[in-house]
C-alpha positions as CSV (number, residue, x, y, z in Angstrom):
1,X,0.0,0.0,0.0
2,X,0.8,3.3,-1.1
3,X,1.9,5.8,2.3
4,X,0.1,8.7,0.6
5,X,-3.1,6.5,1.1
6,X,-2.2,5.0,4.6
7,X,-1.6,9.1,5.4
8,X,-5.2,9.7,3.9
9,X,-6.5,6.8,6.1
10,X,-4.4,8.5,9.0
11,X,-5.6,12.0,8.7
12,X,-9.1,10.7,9.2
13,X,-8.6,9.6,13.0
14,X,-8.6,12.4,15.8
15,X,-4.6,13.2,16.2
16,X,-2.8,16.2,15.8
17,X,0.0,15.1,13.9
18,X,0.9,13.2,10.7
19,X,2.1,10.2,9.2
20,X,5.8,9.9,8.8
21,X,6.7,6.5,8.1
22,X,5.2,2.9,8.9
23,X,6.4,-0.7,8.2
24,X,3.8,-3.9,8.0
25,X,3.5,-6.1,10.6
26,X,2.8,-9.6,9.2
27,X,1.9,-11.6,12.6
28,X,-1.9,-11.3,11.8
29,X,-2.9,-14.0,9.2
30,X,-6.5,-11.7,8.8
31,X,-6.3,-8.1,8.4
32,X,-3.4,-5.9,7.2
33,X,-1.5,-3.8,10.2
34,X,0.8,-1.6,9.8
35,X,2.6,0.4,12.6
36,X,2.8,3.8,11.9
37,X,5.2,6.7,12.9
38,X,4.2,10.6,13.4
39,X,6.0,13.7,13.2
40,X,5.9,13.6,16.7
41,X,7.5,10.6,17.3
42,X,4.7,8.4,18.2
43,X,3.8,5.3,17.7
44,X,0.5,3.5,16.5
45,X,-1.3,0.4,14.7
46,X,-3.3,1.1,12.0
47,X,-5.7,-1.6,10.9
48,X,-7.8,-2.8,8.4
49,X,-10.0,-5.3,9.0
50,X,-10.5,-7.9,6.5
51,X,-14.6,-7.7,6.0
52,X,-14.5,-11.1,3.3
53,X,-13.9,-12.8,6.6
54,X,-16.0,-11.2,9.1
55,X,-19.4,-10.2,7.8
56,X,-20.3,-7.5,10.8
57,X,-17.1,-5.3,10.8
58,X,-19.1,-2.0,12.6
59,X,-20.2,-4.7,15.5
60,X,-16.8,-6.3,15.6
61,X,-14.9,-2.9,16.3
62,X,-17.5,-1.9,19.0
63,X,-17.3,-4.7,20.2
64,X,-13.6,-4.2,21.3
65,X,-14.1,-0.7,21.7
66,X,-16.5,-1.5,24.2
67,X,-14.7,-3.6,26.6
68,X,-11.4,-1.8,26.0
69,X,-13.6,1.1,27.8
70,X,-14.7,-1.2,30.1
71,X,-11.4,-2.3,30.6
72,X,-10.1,1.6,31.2
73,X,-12.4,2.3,33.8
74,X,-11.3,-0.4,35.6
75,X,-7.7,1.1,35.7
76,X,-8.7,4.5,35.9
77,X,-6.4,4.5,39.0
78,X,-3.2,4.4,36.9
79,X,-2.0,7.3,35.2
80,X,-2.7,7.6,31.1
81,X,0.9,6.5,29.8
82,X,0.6,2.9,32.6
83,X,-3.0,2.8,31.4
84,X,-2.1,2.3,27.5
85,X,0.1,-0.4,28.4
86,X,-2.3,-2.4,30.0
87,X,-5.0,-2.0,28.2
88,X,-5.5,-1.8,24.1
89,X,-6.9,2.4,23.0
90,X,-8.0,3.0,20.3
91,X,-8.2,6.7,18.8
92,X,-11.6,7.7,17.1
93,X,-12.0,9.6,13.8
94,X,-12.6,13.2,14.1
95,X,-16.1,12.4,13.3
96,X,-15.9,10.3,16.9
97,X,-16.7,7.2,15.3
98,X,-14.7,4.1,16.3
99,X,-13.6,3.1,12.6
100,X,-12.8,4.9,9.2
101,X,-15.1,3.8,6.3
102,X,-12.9,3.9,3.1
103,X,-14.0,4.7,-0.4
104,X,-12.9,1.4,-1.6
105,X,-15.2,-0.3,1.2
106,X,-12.2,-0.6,3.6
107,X,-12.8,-0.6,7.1
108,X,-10.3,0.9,9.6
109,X,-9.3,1.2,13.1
110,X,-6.7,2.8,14.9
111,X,-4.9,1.9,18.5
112,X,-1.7,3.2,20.3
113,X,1.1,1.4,20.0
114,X,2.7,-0.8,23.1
115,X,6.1,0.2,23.3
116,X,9.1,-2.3,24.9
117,X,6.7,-5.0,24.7
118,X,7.0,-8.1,23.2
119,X,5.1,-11.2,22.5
120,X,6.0,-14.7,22.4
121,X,5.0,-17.6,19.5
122,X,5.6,-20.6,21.9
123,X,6.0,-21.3,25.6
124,X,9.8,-21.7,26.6
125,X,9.0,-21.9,30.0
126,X,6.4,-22.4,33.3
127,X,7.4,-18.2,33.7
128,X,5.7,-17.2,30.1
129,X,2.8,-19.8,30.6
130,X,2.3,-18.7,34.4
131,X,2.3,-14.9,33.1
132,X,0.0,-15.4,30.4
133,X,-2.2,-17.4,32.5
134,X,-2.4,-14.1,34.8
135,X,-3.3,-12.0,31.9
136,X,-5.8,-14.1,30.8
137,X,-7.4,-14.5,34.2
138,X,-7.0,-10.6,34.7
139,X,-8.6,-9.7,31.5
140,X,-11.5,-12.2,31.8
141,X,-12.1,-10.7,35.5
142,X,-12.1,-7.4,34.8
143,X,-14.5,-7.8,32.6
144,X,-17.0,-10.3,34.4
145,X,-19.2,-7.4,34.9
146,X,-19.2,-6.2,31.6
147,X,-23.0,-7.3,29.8
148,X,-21.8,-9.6,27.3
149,X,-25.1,-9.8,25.8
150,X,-24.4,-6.5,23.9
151,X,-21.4,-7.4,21.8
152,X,-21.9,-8.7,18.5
153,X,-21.2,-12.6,17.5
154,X,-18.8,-12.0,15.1
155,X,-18.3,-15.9,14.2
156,X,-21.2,-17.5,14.9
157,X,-21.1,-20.7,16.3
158,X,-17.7,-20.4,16.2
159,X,-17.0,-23.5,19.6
160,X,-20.4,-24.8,19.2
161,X,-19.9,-28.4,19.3
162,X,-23.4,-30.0,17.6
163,X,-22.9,-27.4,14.6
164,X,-18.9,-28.9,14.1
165,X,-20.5,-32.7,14.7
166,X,-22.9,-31.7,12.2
167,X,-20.2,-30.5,9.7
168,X,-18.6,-33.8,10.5
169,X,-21.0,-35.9,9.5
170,X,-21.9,-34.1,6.4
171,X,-18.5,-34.4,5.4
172,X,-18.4,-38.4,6.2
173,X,-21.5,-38.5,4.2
174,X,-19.9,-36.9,1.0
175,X,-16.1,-38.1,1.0
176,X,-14.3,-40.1,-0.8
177,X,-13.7,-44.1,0.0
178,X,-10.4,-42.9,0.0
179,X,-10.1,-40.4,2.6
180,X,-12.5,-42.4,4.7
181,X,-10.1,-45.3,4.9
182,X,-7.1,-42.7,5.5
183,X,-8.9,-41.4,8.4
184,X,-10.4,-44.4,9.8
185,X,-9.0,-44.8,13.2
186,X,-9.5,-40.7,13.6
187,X,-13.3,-41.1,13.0
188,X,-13.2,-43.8,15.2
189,X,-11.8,-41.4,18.1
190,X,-14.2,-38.8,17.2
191,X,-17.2,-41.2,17.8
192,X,-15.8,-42.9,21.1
193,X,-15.6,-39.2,22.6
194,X,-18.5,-37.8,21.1
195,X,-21.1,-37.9,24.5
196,X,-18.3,-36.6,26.7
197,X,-17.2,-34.1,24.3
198,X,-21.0,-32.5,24.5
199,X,-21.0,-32.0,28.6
200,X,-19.6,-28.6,28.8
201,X,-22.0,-27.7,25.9
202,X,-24.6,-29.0,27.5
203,X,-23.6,-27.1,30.9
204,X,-23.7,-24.3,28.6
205,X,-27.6,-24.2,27.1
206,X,-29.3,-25.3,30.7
207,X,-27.5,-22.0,32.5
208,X,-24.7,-23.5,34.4
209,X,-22.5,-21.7,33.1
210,X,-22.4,-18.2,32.8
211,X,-22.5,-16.5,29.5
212,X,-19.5,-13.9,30.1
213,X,-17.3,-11.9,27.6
214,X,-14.5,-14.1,25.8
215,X,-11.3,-13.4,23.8
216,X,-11.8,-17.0,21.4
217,X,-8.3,-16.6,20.7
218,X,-6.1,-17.0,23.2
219,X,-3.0,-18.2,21.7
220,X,0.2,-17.1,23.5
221,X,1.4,-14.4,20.8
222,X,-1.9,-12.3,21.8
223,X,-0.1,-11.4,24.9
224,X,2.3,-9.0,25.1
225,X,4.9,-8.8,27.9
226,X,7.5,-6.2,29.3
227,X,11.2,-7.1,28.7
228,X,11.5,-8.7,32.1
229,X,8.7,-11.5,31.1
230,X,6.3,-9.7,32.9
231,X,2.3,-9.8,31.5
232,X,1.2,-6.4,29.6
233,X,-1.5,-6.9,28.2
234,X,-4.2,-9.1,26.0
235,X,-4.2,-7.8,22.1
236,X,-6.0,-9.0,19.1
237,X,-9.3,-8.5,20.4
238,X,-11.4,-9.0,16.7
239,X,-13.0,-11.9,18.1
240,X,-14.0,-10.8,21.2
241,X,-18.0,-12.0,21.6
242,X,-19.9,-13.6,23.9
243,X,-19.0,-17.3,25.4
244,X,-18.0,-19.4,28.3
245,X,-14.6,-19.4,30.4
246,X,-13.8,-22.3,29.0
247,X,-13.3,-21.9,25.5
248,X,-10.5,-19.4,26.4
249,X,-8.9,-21.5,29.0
250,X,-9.4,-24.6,27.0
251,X,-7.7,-23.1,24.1
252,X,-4.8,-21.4,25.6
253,X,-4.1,-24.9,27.1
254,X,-4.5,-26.5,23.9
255,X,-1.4,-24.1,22.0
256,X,0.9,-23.8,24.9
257,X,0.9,-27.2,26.4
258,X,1.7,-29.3,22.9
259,X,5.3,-30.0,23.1
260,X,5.3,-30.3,19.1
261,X,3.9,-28.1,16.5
262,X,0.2,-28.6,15.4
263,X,1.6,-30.6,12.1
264,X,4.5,-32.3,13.8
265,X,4.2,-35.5,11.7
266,X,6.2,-37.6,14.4
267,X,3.4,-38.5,17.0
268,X,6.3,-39.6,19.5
269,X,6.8,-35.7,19.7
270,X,3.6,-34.5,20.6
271,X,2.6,-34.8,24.6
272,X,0.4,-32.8,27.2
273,X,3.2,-30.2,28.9
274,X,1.5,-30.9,32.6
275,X,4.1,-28.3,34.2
276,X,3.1,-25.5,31.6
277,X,-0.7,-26.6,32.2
278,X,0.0,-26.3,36.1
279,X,1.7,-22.8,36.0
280,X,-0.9,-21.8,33.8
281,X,-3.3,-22.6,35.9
282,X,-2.0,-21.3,38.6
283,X,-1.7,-17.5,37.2
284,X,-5.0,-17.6,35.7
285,X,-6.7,-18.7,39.3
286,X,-4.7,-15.9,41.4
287,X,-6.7,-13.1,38.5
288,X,-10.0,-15.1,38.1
289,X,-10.7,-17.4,41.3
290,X,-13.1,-14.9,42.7
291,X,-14.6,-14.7,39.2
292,X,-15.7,-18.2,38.9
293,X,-18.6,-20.6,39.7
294,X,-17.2,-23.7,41.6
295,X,-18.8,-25.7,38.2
296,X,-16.6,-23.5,36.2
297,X,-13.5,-24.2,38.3
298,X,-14.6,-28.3,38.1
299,X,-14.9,-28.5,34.2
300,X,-11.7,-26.2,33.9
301,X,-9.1,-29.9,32.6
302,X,-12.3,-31.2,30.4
303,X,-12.1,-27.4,28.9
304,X,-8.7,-28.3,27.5
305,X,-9.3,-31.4,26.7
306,X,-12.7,-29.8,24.9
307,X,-10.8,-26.8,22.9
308,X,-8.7,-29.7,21.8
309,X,-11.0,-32.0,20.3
310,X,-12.7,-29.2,18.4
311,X,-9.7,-27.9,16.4
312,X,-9.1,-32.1,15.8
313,X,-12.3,-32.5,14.4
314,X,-12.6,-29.4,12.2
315,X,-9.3,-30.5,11.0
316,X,-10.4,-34.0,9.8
317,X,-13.6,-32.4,8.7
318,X,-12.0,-30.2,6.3
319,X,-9.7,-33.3,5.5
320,X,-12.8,-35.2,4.7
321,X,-14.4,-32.4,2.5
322,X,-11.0,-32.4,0.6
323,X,-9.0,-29.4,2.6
324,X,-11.7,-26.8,1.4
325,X,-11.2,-24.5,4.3
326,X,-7.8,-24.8,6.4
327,X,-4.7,-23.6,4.0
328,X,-2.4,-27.3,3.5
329,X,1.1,-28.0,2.2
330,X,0.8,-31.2,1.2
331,X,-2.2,-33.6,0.6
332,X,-2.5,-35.3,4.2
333,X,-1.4,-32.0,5.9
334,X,-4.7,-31.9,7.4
335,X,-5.1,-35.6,8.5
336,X,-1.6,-34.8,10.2
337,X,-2.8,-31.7,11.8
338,X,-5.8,-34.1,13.3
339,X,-3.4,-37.0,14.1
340,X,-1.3,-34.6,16.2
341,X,-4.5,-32.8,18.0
342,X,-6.0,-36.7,18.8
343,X,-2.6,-37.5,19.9
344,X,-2.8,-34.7,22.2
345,X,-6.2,-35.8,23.9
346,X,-4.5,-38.9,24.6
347,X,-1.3,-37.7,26.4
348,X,-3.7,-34.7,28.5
349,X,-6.2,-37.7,29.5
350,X,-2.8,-39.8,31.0
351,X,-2.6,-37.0,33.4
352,X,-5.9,-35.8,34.0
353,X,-5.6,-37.3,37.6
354,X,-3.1,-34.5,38.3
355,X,-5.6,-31.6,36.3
356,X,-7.1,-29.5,38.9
């Protein structure tokens, strides 16, 4: 992109100063970021977010609008500069609307940038998982009291484990005798755990479980951390919609606690981490304890082993329908993908014993 037209976007949000310079930052795989540099030396992210993928764009950005105001208030007690490190800002347009509407039917936000952070892609140690389990816990705290029932579902559906059965079995129903032999013993898993793999869901639609703001995507590299290791702040807040505790916990488990990567081919490689699971656990109670329904707290280990299984079945799903939907490398790369998350489930439910 052209900096005259990311200084056009720029001039429409409410700051006194202009575009100098900016560079892209590739570590979203959605929308197109780019970190921009003023005359006065600050620093911010400009975004656009990509509206092929989410339908509602204006409900997405008030949605995270919306809690990152909730989220302000509750620090009000720190002063501005300690605030915008803990807590995403985002600058409105001169018009005081929360996004830009572009000519070219580009939508836009704006934030201040997070300086001497940094973010990590994979857990190195019990210190990064114990931190991040404190952010998470923090940010799901602070915003217990926050009415989830007026953010916008940006993906519906998105953990909802009859509509991914459902998928399933339309994709069993329509693949090839091929790819149902390939994936045999994987199908087979995904029937043997199908009733247990419903409880939480089921918690869920009777009222159990509380209906409370989520993140839904709660990989490690959305939390930023000081230089010392020490918890910032949550980021990447485009899916932020209503849900249950445990699809954040349960998938924060699920991408720090594999000691392989999510295609690792060689199933020896791929175990539970139980220390990173316990050190995660253990930050994320000290923020959230007070937060949480002794149910919630109960079905906290069957979370992870929930968030799991769902990313393992939509992978053989889209294996079955002929990799349709996941981007692949090679023809099996998404019957690998489900290998390794199945593989997973297996090493987490040796050591549930020791899951609290």
């Amino acid at each position: 992109m052209m900096i005259d037209q990311l200084k056009l976007v720029f001039s429409k949000f409410n700051d006194a100063t202009e575009l100098v310079s900016y560079q892209e930052l590739a570590s979203g795989h959605i929308n197109d970021t780019y970190l921009i540099e003023t005359a006065d030396h600050s620093n911010f992210v400009l975004q656009r977010i990509n509206h092929g993928v989410f339908k509602d764009v204006p409900g997405l950005i008030n949605n995270k609008v919306s809690v990152s105001n909730h989220l302000q208030k509750k620090h009000s007690h720190l002063s501005d500069s300690e605030r915008c490190r803990k807590v995403l800002s985002f600058i409105p347009t001169k018009k005081g609307e929360p996004f830009y509407y572009g000519k070219s039917g580009s939508y836009w936000n704006l934030m201040v940038y997070i300086t001497d952070s940094i973010t990590h892609e994979t857990v190195k140690n019990e210190e990064i998982a114990y931190e991040g389990g404190k952010l998470l816990g923090d940010f799901l705290n602070l915003t217990s009291d926050f009415d989830a029932s007026k953010l916008t579902e940006v993906i519906p559906k998105f953990h909802d484990i009859p509509f991914r059965f459902s998928q399933f079995d339309e994709a069993l129903n329509q693949a090839s005798e091929d790819r149902i032999e390939k994936a045999k013993k994987i199908i087979e898993k995904v029937q043997n755990l199908k009733e247990e793999m419903h409880i939480i869901q089921n918690l869920k639609e009777s009222g159990d479980i509380k209906i409370r703001v989520t993140h839904n995507d709660t990989k490690i590299s959305n939390a930023l951390f000081d230089k010392d290791n020490k918890g910032l702040c949550i980021i990447d807040t485009d899916t932020v919609m209503p849900g249950i505790v445990h699809y954040d916990f349960g998938d924060a488990i699920r991408t720090i606690c594999n000691t392989a990567a999510e295609d690792e081919k060689n199933l020896d490689l791929v175990n539970f981490n139980i220390s990173y699971y316990k050190a995660y656990v253990k930050g994320f109670l000290e923020e959230m304890k007070s937060s949480l329904s002794p149910i919630e707290i109960k079905y906290l280990p069957l979370a992870a082993k929930t968030m799991i299984f769902i990313i393992g079945l939509r992978f053989i799903t889209d294996f079955l329908n002929g990799d349709i939907y996941f981007k692949t490398a090679y023809d099996e790369h998404n019957l690998v993908r489900a290998k390794n998350q199945f593989k997973l489930i297996e090493s987490l439910s040796e050591q549930i014993e020791e899951m609290v």
